[in-house]
C-alpha positions in Angstrom: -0.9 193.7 68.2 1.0 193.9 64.5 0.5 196.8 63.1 2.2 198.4 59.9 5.3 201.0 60.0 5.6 204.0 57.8 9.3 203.7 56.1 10.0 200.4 58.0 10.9 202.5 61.1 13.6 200.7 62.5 12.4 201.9 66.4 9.0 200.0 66.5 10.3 196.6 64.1 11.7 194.9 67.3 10.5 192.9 70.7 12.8 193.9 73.0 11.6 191.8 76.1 9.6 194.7 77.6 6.1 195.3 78.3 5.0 197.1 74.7 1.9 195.4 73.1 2.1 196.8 69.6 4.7 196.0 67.1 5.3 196.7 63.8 6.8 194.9 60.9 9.3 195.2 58.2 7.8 194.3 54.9 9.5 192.3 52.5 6.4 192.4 49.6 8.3 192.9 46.5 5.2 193.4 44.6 5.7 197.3 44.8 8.7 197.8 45.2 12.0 195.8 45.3 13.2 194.9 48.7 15.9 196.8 50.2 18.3 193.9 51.5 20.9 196.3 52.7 18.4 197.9 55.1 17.4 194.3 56.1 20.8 193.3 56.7 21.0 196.3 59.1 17.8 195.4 61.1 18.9 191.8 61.1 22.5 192.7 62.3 21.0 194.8 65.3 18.9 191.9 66.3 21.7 189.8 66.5 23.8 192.1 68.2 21.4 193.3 70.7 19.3 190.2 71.4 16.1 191.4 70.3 13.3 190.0 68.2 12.8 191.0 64.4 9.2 191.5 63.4 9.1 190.8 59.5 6.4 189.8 57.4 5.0 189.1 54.1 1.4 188.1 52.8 1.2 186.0 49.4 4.0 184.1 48.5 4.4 183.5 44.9 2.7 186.8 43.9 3.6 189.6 46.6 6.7 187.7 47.1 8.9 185.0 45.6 10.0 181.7 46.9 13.5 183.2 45.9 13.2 186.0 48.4 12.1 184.4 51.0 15.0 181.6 50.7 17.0 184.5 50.8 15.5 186.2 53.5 15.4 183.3 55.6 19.3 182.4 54.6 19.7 185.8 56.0 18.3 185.3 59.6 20.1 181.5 59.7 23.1 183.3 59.2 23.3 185.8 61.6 22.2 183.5 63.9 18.4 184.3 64.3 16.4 181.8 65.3 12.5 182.0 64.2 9.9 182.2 66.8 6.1 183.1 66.7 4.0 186.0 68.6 2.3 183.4 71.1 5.9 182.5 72.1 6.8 186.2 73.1 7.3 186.5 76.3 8.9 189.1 78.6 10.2 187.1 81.2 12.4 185.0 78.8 16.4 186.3 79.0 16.7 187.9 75.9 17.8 185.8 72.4 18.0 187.6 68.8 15.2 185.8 67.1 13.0 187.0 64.1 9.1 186.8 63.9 8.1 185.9 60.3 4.5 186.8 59.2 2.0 186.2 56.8 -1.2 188.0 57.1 -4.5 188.0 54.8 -6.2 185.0 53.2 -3.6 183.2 50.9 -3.9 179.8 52.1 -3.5 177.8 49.4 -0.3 180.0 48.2 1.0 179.7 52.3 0.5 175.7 52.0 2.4 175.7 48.8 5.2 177.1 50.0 5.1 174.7 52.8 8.3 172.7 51.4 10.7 176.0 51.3 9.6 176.7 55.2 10.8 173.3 56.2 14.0 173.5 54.6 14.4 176.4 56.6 12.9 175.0 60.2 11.1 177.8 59.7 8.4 178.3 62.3 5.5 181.2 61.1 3.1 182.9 62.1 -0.2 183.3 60.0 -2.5 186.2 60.9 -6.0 184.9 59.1 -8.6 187.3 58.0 -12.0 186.2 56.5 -12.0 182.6 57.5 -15.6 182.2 57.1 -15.3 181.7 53.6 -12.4 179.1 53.5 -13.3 176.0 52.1 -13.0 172.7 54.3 -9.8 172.1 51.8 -8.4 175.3 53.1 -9.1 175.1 56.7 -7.6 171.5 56.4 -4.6 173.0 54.9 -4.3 175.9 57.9 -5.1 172.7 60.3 -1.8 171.3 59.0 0.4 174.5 58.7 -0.8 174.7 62.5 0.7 170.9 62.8 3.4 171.9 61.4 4.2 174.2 64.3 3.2 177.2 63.1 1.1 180.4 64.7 -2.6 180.7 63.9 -3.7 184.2 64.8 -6.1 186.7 63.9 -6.3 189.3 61.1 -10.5 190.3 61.2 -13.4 188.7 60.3 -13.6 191.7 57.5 -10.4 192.7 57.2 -11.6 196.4 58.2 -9.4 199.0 58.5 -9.4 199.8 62.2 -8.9 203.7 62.2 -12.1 204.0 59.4 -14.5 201.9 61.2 -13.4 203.4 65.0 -14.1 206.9 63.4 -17.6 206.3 62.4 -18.6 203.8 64.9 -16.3 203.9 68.4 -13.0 202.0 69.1 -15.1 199.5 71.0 -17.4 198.2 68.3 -14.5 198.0 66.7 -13.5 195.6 68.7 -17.2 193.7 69.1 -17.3 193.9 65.0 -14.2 192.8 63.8 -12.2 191.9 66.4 -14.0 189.5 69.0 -15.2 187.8 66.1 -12.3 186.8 63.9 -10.7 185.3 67.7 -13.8 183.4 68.3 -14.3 181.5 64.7 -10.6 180.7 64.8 -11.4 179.1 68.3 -14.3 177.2 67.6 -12.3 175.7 64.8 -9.4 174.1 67.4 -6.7 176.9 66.8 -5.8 179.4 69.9 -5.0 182.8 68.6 -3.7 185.3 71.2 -2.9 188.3 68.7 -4.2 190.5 66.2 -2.9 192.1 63.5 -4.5 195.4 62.2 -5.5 195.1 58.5 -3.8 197.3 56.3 -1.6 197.9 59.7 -4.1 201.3 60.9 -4.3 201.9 64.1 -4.8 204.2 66.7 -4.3 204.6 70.7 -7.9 204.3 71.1 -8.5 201.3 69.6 -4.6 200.0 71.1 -6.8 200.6 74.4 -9.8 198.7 72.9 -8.0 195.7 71.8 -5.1 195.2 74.4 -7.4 193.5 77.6 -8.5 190.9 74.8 -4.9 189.2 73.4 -1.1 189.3 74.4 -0.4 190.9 71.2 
């Protein structure tokens, strides 16, 4: 499971070839605030150096971030040496390799597929958590079709995009799951993708509804 980090805590923004489902991400959204490249460089320097996995992600480019970050971003991995995977290629049995896991999450297809030319420059292989995908168009599930040609992760974000603490509160960690969860897996399936992680919207979370979640995807 993704899930969001207060601060960017560097502890949780790695995979480290062990048996922890949840993992958080280091946000380079400039819409905010700028992004801290030095603090990047760091995260991406102890990936390299201890052969771990770097968990970073995004959601719209051209509006939460520029083409011109990610090209630097992605600059930045190539050069240290990190080579991009996805979440349904994590695997603890694999010897250890630095690596980063790049990830949009939301609804932004047509601004993903547009930046489709800057991620092949880049051999750039994504991961795209998708969250109301009922109301894509047939042009926009077309276009997640071909990202997913392209080589690229299809996984799950909600059906509702409902904060998972909120909704747990009022209603149990298990109709959590039933609601939101189950759901935005089982449309993604019926249209030919195989999603086998979830990424909390707005990255809430709790250890109830890790528990809830966990028997139903690797991540």
């Amino acid at each position: 499971m993704s899930a969001a980090c207060g601060d960017n805590r560097s502890d949780d923004l790695y995979f480290t070839f062990d048996d922890r489902k949840v993992l958080c991400g280091f946000s380079i959204d400039e819409h905010l605030r700028p992004v801290d490249w030095n603090r990047l460089q760091e995260r991406i320097d102890l990936a390299a150096d201890e052969d771990w996995v770097l968990n970073v992600y995004a959601h719209t480019p051209g509006v939460t971030v520029s083409h011109a970050t990610l090209d630097r971003a992605f600059t930045m991995f190539a050069r240290a040496g990190l080579g991009f995977t996805t979440y349904r290629d994590l695997d603890p049995d694999d010897t250890p390799y630095p690596g980063v896991v790049f990830a949009f999450d939301d609804d932004a297809i047509d601004a993903w597929f547009d930046a489709r030319e800057l991620f092949v420059r880049h051999d750039a292989v994504l991961t795209f958590f998708v969250t109301y995908y009922a109301s894509f168009s047939a042009e926009g599930r077309q276009r997640l079709h071909d990202l997913a040609s392209d080589g690229h992760a299809i996984e799950a974000h909600g059906v509702n995009h409902l904060s998972a603490v909120s909704y747990a509160t009022e209603h149990g960690a298990e109709a959590y799951v039933i609601d939101e969860v189950l759901p935005s897996l089982q449309i993604l399936r019926d249209d030919g993708f195989d999603p086998t992680s979830f990424a909390y919207p707005g990255g809430a979370r709790s250890e109830a509804t890790d528990r809830a979640i966990e028997p139903h995807v690797r991540y």
